[in-house]
C-alpha positions in Angstrom: -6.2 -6.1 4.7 -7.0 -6.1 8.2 -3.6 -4.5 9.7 -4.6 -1.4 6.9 -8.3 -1.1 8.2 -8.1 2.3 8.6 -6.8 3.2 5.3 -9.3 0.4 3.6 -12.1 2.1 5.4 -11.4 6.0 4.3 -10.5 4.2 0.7 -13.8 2.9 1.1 -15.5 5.7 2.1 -13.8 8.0 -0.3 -15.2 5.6 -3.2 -18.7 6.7 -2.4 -18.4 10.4 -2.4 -16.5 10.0 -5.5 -19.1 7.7 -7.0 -21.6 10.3 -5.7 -20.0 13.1 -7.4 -19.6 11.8 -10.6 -23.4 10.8 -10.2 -24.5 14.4 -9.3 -22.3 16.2 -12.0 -23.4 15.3 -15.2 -27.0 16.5 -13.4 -26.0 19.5 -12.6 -24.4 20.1 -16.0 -28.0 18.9 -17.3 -30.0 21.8 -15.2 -27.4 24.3 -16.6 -28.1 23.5 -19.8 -32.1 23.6 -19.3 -31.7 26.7 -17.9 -30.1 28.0 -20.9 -32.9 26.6 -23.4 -35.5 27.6 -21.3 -34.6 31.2 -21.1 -33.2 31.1 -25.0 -37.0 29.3 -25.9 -39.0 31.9 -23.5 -36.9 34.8 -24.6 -36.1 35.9 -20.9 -32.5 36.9 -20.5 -30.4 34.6 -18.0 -28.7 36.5 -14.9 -25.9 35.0 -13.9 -28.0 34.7 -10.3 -29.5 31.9 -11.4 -26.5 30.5 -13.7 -23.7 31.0 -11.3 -24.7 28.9 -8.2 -25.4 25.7 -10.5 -22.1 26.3 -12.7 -20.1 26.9 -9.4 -21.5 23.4 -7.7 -20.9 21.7 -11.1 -17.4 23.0 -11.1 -16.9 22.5 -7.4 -18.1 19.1 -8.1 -15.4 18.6 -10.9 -12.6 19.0 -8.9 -13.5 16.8 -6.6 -13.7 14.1 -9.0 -10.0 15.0 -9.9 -9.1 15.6 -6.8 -10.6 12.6 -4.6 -9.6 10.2 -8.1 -5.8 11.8 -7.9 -6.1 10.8 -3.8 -7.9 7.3 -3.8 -5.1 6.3 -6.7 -2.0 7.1 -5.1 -3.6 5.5 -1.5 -5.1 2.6 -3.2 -1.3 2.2 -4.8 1.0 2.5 -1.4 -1.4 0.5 0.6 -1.5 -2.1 -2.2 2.5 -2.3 -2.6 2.4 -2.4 1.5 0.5 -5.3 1.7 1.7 -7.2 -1.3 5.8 -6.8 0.8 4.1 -8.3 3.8 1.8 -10.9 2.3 5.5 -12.2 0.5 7.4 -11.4 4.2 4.4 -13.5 5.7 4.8 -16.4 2.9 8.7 -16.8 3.0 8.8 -16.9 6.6 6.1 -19.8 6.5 8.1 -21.4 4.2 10.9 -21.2 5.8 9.5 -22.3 9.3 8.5 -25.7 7.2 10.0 -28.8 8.1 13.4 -30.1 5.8 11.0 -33.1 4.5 8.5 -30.8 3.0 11.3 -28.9 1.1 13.2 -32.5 -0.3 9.6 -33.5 -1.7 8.7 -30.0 -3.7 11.0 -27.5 -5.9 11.7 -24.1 -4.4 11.3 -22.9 -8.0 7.8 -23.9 -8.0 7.2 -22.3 -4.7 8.9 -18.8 -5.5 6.8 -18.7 -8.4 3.7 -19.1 -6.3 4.6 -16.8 -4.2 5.5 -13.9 -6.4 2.3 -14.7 -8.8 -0.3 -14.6 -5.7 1.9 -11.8 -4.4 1.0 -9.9 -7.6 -2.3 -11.1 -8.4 -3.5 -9.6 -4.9 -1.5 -6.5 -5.5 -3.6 -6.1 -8.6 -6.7 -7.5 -7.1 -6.6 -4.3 -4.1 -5.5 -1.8 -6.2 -8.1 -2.5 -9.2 -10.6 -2.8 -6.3 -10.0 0.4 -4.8 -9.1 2.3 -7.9 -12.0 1.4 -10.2 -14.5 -1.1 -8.9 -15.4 -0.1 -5.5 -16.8 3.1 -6.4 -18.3 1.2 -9.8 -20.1 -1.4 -7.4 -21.9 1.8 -5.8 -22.7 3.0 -9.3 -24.4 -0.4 -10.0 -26.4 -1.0 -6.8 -27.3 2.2 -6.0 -26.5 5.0 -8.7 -28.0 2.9 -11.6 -31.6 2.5 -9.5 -31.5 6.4 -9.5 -31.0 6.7 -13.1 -34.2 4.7 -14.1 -35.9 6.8 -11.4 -34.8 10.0 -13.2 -35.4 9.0 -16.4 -36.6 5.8 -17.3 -36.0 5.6 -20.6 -32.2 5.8 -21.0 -32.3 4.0 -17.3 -33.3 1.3 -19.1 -31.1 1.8 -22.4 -28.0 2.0 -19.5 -29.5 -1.2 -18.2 -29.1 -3.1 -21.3 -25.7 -2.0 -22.4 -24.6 -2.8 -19.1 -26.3 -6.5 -19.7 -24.9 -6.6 -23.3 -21.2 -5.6 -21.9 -21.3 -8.0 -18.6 -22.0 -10.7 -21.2 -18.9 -9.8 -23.4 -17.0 -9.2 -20.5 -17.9 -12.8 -19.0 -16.9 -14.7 -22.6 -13.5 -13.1 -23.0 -12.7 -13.2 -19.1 -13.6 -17.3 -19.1 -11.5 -17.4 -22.2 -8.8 -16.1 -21.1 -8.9 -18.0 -17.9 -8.8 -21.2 -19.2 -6.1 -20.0 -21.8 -4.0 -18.7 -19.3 -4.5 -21.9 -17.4 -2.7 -23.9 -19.7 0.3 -21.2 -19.9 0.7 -21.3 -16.1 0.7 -25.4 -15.7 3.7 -24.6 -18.4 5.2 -22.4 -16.3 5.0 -24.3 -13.3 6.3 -26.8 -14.9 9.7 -25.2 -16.1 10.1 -23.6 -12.7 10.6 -27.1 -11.2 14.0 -27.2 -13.4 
């Protein structure tokens, strides 16, 4: 990524103000709706003074979710394409530049196919990455602290489902791995002919 690092860094960057916003939203919804119940409980009436600045952040706060999501997708997906078109420009023009006894010995079918598969696998490595699991990395090593801080006890309820889900997710993803394993040594196989 390093002839993007410009883009990678705002990408970056733009991953933690989103992960941020979506952190401080649900909160501000949460204050909107104490201030409801505690004037409906006291029997005070509610001026939209103290209503409207925390419903305007939480909206303001909305759109940027939708907003900087719309943005960090549609970068995340051109600088993703653009580096997966080099990466195979870069690979060919190795493979190429190899000496006639390398190609006698091994099956340009076999080395097409790698190159389009770890073309495509790091295309959907950066783009997952900066779509999704950039700003979810934040939300675990930072955000999640803050929610046991806030309130301990679903803090610690998000703690285990995230424990009970990593554990799922680690079963099916080793699963599948060694599954799709077998169907690529197939595949690698038939390219050869």
């Amino acid at each position: 990524l390093r002839p993007q690092w410009r883009l990678v860094t705002v990408l970056v960057a733009a991953n933690l103000a989103l992960a941020a916003a979506q952190f401080a939203e649900p909160i501000l919804f949460g204050r909107i709706i104490d201030l409801m119940t505690q004037s409906h409980v006291s029997g005070q009436s509610l001026t939209w003074d103290k209503l409207l600045p925390l419903v305007g952040a939480w909206a303001a706060f909305g759109l940027f979710s939708i907003g900087g999501a719309i943005l960090v997708g549609l970068n995340a997906d051109r600088l993703a394409h653009r580096r997966r078109l080099a990466v195979m420009s870069e690979y060919f023009n190795h493979v190429l530049s190899l000496p006639l006894t390398f190609h006698t010995n091994v099956h340009s079918g076999r080395i097409l196919k790698t190159m389009l598969d770890g073309a495509a696998a790091m295309f959907g490595l950066w783009l997952s990455f900066f779509r999704e699991n950039c700003a979810s990395f934040v939300s675990l090593f930072v955000l999640l602290p803050m929610t046991l801080f806030i309130n301990w006890r679903l803090g610690g309820l998000l703690i285990l489902l995230v424990l009970i889900f990593y554990i799922a997710t680690s079963y099916v993803l080793r699963r599948t791995e060694n599954l799709q394993g077998q169907v690529e040594r197939y595949n690698s196989s038939l390219a050869e002919h």
